[in-house]
Residue, then its C-alpha position, 0 to 999 in steps of 0.5 A: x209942300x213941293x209935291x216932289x219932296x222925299x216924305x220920312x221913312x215911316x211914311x214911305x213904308x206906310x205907302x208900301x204897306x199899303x200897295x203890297x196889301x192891295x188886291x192888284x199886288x196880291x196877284x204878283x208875288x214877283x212884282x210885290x217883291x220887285x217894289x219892296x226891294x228897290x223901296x228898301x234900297x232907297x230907304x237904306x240910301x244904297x238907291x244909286x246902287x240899283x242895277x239890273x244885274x242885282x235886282x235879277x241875283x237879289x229879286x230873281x235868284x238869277x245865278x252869278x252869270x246873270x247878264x242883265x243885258x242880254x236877259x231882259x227879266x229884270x227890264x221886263x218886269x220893270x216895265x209890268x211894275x210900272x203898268x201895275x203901279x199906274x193901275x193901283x194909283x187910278x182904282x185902288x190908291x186913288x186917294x192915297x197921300x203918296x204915291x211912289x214911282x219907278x221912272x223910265x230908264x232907272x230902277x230908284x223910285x221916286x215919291x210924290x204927292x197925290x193931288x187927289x189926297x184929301x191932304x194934299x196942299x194947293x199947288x201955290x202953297x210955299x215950297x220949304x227946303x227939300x229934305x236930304x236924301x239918305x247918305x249912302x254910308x247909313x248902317x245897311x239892313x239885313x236885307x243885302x245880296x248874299x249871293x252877289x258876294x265872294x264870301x257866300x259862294x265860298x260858303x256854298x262850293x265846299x257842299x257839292x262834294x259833300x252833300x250825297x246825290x243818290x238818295x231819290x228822295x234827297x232825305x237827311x240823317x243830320x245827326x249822321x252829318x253832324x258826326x262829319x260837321x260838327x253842325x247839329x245843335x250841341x246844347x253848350x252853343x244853344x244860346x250862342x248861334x241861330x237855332x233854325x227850324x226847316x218846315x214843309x208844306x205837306x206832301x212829303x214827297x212833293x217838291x216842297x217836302x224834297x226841297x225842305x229835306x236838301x235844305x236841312x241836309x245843306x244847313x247842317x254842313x253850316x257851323x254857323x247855324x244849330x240845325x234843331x232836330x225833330x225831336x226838339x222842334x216839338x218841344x219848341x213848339x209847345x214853349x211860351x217863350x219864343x228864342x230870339x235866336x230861333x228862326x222858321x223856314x217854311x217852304x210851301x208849294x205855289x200853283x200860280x206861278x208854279x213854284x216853291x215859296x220859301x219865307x224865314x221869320x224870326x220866332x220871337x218877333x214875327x218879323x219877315x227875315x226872307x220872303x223868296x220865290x223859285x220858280x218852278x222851272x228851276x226844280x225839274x229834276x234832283x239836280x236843280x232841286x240840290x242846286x237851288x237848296x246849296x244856294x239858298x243856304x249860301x244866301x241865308x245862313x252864311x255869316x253873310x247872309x239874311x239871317x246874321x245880317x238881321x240878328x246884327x241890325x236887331x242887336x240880337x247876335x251874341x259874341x261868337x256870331x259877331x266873332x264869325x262875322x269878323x273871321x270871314x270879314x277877315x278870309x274876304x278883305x285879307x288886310x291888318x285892321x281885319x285881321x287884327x279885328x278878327x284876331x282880337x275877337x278869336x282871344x276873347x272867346x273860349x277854346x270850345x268857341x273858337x272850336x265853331x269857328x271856320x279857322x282860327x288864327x293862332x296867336x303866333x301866326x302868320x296870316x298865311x298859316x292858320x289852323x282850317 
């Protein structure tokens, strides 16, 4: 086997899997999600796509006026994950069958065999013809660049002149927001929309309780989310049966680099939704602290983002979430297969349905005169 041939999927992951768990990696949080996230690309078949400017949005929560050339971060780190992964294949991986690599000058890894692995072919043996590369227009995953969209900072903006800043300890009242949004869980939409769960490592008054409690209060402007209050979260936690539609998000205080790490997992399956970092540079005072929880929300419930983009790819969306998916795909591109899309969705849902929607299209209407 040419030692420059694409190995399968499985075995790609498999390689990953296996550098993340190492004790070199255990030690970088950003560099582990640096490899992770280019090895996802390329296995989606979106590696031609790896830029600076979406590895520091998607990797390094760097804002929309990220400039890739000016800012070095991204090259920076390229160039410790390429020192890091040298280091791994000459201690720890040794003998492990593939290695994967980043080349200078790009940001697409590449994989080719160990010649140390005990299963690696000789040199001479016959070359086969090379496996083709993923297609770029394969299904994307659930693990795209939200914030990198029109849709999700649309879906951001309007909660800066909703979301109270006087309160020190950025506490939230969601049944009192839910009066105003409509978003807390109402029990008729209990199987229709995620149910998310916001948990913080204790102090309560440390950033961590602070960020969890902004972050409750921006999901509750979204409609298309349940926020679960208190009260249910413990009945949750005592059920054998975990909802498919259920989701955790935990945030926990990191000493070293000091920050916030903010991970969500689906509750019946385990699987890692979102596994993010915030430095913490960027939560020095309740500005940046209500700042960082808008965008994260953007970033994570919007109909863009992490968590819809997962119920999609694991087929676990009901017909309202593909219906909101539709609508804002529709406010996004504004042309007649969207809209006729989104319209024909919006007829087959029920009036309380269409009610959680952000707009609904009347059956008369115009595209410009719809019902906000």
């Amino acid at each position: 086997m040419d030692p420059h041939q694409r190995p399968d999927d499985q075995t790609i992951r498999q390689s990953l899997d296996r550098v993340l768990s190492s004790a070199l990696f255990s030690r970088s949080e950003r560099l582990r999600a640096f490899l992770k996230y280019v090895v996802d690309r390329e296995i989606e078949g979106v590696g031609h796509q790896l830029k600076g400017y979406t590895i520091g949005i998607d990797v390094f929560d760097r804002p929309q006026a990220f400039n890739a050339d000016s800012d070095p971060l991204v090259r920076v780190h390229a160039g410790k994950l390429r020192k890091l992964l040298a280091a791994y294949y000459t201690s720890e991986g040794v003998r492990d069958e593939w290695r994967i690599d980043i080349p200078k000058g790009t940001y697409v890894p590449e994989y080719r065999r160990n010649r140390l692995s005990p299963s690696a072919p000789p040199v001479e043996a016959a070359r086969p013809p090379a496996q083709p590369r993923r297609v770029a227009n394969r299904r994307f995953s659930w693990l795209p660049a939200p914030l990198s969209s029109p849709l999700a900072v649309l879906s951001a903006l309007p909660l800066l002149i909703f979301i109270p800043l006087s309160s020190p300890a950025m506490s939230v009242n969601i049944p009192a927001q839910s009066r105003l949004h409509g978003a807390v869980l109402e029990r008729k939409f209990a199987n229709d929309l995620p149910r998310i769960t916001v948990r913080a490592q204790w102090p309560r008054n440390g950033n961590a309780g602070r960020f969890a409690d902004a972050l409750r209060n921006a999901a509750s402007h979204y409609r298309t989310i349940a926020a679960v209050p208190p009260a249910v979260q413990r009945q949750q936690s005592s059920s054998a049966t975990a909802d498919p539609l259920a989701f955790t998000i935990s945030v926990s205080q990191q000493t070293a680099p000091a920050g916030l790490q903010v991970l969500v997992t689906n509750d019946a399956s385990a699987e890692t939704v979102y596994d993010g970092f915030i430095d913490g540079a960027q939560l020095a005072d309740e500005g940046d602290i209500l700042y960082e929880s808008l965008a994260l929300a953007g970033k994570i419930l919007s109909s863009d983002g992490y968590i819809f983009r997962y119920a999609g790819t694991a087929e676990i969306d009901s017909p309202l979430m593909k219906c909101m998916v539709l609508t804002d795909n529709y406010r996004l591109l504004q042309t007649r297969e969207t809209f006729q899309d989104a319209k024909s969705c919006q007829e087959r849902l029920s009036a309380d349905h269409r009610r959680k929607l952000k707009f609904v299209i009347s059956a008369a209407a115009l595209p410009s005169t719809l019902i906000r």
